[in-house]
N, C-alpha and C positions, 0 to 999 in steps of 0.2 A: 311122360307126355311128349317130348323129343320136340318142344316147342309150339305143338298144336292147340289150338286152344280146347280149352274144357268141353264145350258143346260139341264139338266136332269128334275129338276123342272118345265122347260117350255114346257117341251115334257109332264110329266105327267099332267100337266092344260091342256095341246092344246088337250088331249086327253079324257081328265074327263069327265064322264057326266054331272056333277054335274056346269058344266059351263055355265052361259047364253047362247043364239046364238048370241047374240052380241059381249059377251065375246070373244067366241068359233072363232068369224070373225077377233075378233084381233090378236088373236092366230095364228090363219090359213094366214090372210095378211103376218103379219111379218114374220113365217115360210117361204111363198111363197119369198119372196124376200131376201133372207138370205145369198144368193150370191152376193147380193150388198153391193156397200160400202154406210155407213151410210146417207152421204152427198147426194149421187143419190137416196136411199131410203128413203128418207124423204122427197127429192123433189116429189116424186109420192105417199104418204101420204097424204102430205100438211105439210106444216109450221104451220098451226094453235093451236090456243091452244084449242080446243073441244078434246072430247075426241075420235072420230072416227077418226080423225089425231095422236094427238099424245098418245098416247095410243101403236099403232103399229108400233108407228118412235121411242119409249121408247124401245119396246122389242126388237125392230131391234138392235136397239144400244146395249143394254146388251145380246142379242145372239152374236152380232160380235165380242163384245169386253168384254167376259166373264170373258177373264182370266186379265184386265186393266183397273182397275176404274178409272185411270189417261187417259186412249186413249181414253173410253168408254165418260165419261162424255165432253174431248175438242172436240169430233167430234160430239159430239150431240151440243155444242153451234156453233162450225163452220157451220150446217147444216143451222144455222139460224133461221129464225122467230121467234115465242116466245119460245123457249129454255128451258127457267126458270124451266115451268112445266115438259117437259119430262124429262132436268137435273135430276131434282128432283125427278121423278119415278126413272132413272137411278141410281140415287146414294143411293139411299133407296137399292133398290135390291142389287146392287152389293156392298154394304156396309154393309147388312147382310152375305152376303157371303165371302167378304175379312176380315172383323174388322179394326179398325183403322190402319190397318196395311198396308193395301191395297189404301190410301189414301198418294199422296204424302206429306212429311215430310214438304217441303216448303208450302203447302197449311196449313197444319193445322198450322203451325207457322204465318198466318198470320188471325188465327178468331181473331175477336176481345174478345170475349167473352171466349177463349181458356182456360184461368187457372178454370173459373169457370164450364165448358163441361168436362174438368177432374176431376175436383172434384166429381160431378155428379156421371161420371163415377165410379170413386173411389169407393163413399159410396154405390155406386149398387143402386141408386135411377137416374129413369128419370129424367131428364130437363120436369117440372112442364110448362105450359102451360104460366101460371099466371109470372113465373120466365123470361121466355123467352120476354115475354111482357115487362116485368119493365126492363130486358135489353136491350131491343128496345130502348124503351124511351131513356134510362140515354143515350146510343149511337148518338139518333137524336139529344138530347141537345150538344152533345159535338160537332157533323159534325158540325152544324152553317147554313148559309143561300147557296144555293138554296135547297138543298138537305134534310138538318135537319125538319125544316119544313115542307116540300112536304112530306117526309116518316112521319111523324104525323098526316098530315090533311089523308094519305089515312088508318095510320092505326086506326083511331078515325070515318072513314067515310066508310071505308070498301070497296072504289069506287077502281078503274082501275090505273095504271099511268096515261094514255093518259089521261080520264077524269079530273082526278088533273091536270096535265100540262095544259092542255087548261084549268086550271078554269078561267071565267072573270066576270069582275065586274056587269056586265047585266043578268048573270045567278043566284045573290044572293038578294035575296026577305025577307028582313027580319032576319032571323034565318034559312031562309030554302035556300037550293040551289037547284034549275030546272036544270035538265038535260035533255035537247030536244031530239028526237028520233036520229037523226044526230051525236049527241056526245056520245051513247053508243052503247057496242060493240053487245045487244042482239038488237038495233032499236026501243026499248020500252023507251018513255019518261018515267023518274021519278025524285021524291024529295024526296033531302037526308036534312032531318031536322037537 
């Protein structure tokens, strides 16, 4: 955003040439609906996590709630469905735009990983890829059973929640696990070795 604020930068993208038209439709969606509140704009997006849903239920939410990464981000998870991802677009954006400052005080008191994301911060060096993984880990060991575990097997297997949660003992073959067309979210059977 090179300092510009949210509303401005999305007017200059929705305008760019330089934008896909696919792009250019998420733009022009969310634009179009920007008089609604998040919760009924999302509903007529979709819930989903593709990106011709949330994509335009992400910019809605950061046009509406420009000036509040605190309002912006709990109205995108009240909106429901899979959340996660547009959270995630939303907080990127308006998180370049506020700086940690813009993030409420009780939220960040509660990462887990909090002394070492300011450290980071501090020495002016990213949160490494490789970093953020090995504190995955040491975190799943520490949550315990149902949870510790399930966040391991998906981040070792790359699979969905849902697909983890339903794993059952008939779907594993050896070393490898089948996943029938019925238990994934693309309808394409496959095996995760």
């Amino acid at each position: 955003l090179s300092g510009t604020p949210f509303r401005e930068a999305f007017e200059q993208t929705r305008k760019a040439r330089e934008v896909s038209c696919d792009g250019s439709d998420y733009f022009e969606f969310a634009h179009m609906l920007r008089g609604l509140d998040v919760i009924t704009a999302t509903g007529r997006f979709g819930q989903s996590c593709p990106l011709p849903q949330s994509f335009p239920s992400a910019l809605h939410a950061a046009w509406v709630h420009h000036d509040s990464f605190e309002n912006a981000i709990l109205n995108t998870v009240r909106a429901g469905g899979d959340s996660a991802g547009r959270a995630s677009m939303v907080g990127a954006w308006l998180g370049a735009v506020h700086g940690l400052e813009g993030i409420p005080q009780a939220w960040l008191e509660k990462l887990s990983a909090r002394s070492r994301i300011q450290q980071a911060i501090d020495r002016g060096h990213p949160v490494s890829p490789d970093d953020e993984l090995r504190w995955l880990w040491k975190a799943t060991e520490a949550e315990g059973q149902p949870f510790g575990p399930l966040a391991r097997l998906l981040l070792l297997t790359g699979q969905r929640l849902g697909e983890g949660v339903g794993l059952t003992n008939r779907e594993i073959s050896g070393d490898v696990w089948h996943l029938s067309a019925a238990r994934t979210k693309n309808g394409r059977a496959h095996d995760v070795p």
